[in-house]
C-alpha positions in Angstrom: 72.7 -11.5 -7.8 69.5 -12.3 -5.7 66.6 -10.1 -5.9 65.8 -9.0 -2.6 61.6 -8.3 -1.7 62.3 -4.3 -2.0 63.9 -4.7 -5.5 60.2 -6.8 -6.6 57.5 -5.2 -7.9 54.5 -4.3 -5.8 51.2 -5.9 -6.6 48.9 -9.1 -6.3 49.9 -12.0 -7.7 47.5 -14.4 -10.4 46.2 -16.8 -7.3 45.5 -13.8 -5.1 43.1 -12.0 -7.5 41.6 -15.0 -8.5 40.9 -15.6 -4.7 39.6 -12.1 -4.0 37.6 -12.7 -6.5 36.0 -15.8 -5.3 35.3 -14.4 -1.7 33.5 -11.6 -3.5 31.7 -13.3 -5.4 30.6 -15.4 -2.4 29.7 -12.7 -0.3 27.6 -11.3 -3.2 25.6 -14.7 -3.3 24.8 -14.6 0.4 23.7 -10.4 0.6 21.5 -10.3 -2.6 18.8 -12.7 -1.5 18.7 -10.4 2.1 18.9 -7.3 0.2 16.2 -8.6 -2.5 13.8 -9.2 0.9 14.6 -5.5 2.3 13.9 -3.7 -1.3 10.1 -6.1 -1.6 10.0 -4.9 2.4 10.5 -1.6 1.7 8.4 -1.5 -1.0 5.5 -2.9 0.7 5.3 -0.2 3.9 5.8 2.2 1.4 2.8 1.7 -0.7 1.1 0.6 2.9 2.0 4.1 4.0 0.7 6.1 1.2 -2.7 4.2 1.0 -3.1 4.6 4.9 -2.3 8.5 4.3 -5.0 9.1 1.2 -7.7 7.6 3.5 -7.4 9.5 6.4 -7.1 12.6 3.8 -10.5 11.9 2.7 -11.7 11.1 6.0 -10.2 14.3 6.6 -11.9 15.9 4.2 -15.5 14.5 5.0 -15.3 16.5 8.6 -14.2 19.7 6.7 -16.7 19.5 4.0 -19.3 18.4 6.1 -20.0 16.2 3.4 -20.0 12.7 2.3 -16.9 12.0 0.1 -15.5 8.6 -1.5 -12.4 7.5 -1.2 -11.3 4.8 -4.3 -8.4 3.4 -6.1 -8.3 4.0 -9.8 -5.9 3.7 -12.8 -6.8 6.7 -14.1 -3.9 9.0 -14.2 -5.8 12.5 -14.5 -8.9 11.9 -12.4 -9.0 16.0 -11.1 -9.4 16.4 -15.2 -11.3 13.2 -16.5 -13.2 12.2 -13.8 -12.0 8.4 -13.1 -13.6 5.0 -12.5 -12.6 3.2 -9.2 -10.2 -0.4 -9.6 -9.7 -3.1 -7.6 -5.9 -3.3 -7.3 -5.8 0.3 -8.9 -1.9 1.6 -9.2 -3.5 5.4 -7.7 -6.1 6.8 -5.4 -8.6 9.8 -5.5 -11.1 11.3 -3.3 -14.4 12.5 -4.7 -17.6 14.5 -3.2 -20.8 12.5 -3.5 -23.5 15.5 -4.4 -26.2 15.5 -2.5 -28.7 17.7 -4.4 -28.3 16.2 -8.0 -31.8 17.8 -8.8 -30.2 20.9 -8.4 -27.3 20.0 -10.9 -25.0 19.6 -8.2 -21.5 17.1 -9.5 -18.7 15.5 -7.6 -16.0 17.2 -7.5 -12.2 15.0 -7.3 -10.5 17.1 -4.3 -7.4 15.0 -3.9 -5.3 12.6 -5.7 -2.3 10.3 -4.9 -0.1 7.8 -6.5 0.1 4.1 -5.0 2.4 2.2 -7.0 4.7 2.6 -10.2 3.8 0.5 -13.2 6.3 -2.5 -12.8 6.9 -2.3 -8.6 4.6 -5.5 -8.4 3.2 -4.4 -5.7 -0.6 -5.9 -5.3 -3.6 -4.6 -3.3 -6.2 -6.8 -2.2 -9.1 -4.8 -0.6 -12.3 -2.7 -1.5 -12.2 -0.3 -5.0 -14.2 2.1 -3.0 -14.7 3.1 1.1 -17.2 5.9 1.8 -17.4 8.6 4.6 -20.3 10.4 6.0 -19.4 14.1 7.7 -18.6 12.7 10.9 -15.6 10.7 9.5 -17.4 7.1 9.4 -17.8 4.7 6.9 -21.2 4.6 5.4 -22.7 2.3 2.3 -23.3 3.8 -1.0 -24.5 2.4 -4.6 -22.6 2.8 -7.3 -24.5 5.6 -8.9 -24.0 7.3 -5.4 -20.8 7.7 -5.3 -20.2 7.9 -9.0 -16.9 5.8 -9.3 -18.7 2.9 -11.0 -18.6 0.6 -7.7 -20.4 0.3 -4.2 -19.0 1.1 -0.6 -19.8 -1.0 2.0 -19.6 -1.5 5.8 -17.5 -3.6 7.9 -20.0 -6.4 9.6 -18.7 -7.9 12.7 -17.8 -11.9 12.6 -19.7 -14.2 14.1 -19.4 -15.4 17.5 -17.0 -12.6 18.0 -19.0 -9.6 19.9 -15.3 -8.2 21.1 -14.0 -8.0 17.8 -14.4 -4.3 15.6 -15.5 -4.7 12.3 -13.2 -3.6 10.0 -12.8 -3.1 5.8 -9.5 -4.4 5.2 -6.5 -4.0 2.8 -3.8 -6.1 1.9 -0.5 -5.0 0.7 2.2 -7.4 -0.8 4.9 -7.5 -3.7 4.5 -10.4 -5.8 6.7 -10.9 -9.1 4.9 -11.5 -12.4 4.4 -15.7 -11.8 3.3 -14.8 -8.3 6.4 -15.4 -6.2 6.0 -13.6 -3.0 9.3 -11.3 -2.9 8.4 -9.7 0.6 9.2 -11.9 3.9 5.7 -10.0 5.0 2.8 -8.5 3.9 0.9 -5.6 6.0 -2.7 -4.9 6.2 -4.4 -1.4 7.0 -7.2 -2.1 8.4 -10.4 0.5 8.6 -12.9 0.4 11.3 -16.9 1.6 10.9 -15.7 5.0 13.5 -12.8 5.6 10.7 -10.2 4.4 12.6 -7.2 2.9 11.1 -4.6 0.6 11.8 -1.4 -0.7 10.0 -0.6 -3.9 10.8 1.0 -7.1 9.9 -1.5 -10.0 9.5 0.5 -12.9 9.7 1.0 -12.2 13.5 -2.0 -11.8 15.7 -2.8 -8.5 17.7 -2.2 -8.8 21.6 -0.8 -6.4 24.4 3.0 -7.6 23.6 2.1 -7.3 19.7 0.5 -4.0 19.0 1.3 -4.5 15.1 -0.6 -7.9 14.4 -3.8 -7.6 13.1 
């Protein structure tokens, strides 16, 4: 007696699976490279985000002080407690008074803190340790036994043969694995001008009136 298709059993057969399987696996190999990209991406604007936040928090808090204040990255992880040292690359932030009347025992005092990156992100600033602002929100100099974090701040100084151009203090945000690899398809820049302006950008295009995001 013939079997007829209702009387088999339901299922896939050995060649079927082993096909599903293959397309999956294919389609696996062509997402993870994109998705790899998106994750560094991601991780970039988000570090670029939180660094562009702390600074206008301490330029911020220069105009309600009425006081000069350093902004710095650190590695310290309790700088409100410990006082910190200001790092190149530094995986947090914090924002510090700069006394004016030492003779009078006056001490900075760490107002606000932040977190950057997490220990194994990859993610690498290139920029200054320190950026300082006077009570009217710009950036001014400072020695290092101003401000007190162990480096200078400095000031933007135009280019030359470029009048038209603002001077700015710049820093560059990219993801990088541990032999240097660039992971991100783009890195971003925030960019800080001598008036305290900022600007997050990306400096591999150039700014123009069609590209307000270059740098």
């Amino acid at each position: 007696m013939l079997m007829t298709p209702a009387d088999r059993a339901s299922g896939f057969t050995l060649v079927e699976m082993i096909v599903a399987v293959a397309i999956f696996a294919i389609l696996v190999a062509l997402a993870v490279p994109a998705m790899q990209v998106w994750v560094a991406n991601t991780k970039v604007r988000a570090v670029a985000d939180a660094l562009q936040n702390g600074i206008r928090l301490a330029q911020a808090e220069s105009l309600r002080r009425s006081r000069q204040v350093v902004f710095a990255l650190t590695n310290s992880t309790t700088p409100q407690t410990g006082g910190f040292t200001a790092a190149t690359n530094g995986t947090y932030w914090a924002i510090q008074t700069i006394p004016v009347m030492t003779a009078d025992g006056e001490t900075p005092v760490v107002v606000n803190t932040g977190v950057l990156t997490s220990g194994g992100s990859n993610v690498t600033i290139t920029g200054p340790a320190a950026i300082c602002f006077n009570s009217m929100g710009r950036l001014i100099p400072n020695s290092s036994s101003a401000t007190g974090v162990g480096f200078p701040c400095t000031v933007p100084t135009a280019p030359a043969n470029a009048s038209m151009v603002v001077p700015t203090l710049n820093y560059v945000i990219n993801l990088t694995k541990p032999n240097g690899t660039q992971l991100a398809d783009h890195q971003l820049e925030v960019e800080v001008a001598l008036g305290g302006q900022l600007h997050l950008c990306d400096p591999t295009t150039t700014l123009s009136n069609t590209n307000p995001y270059g740098c």
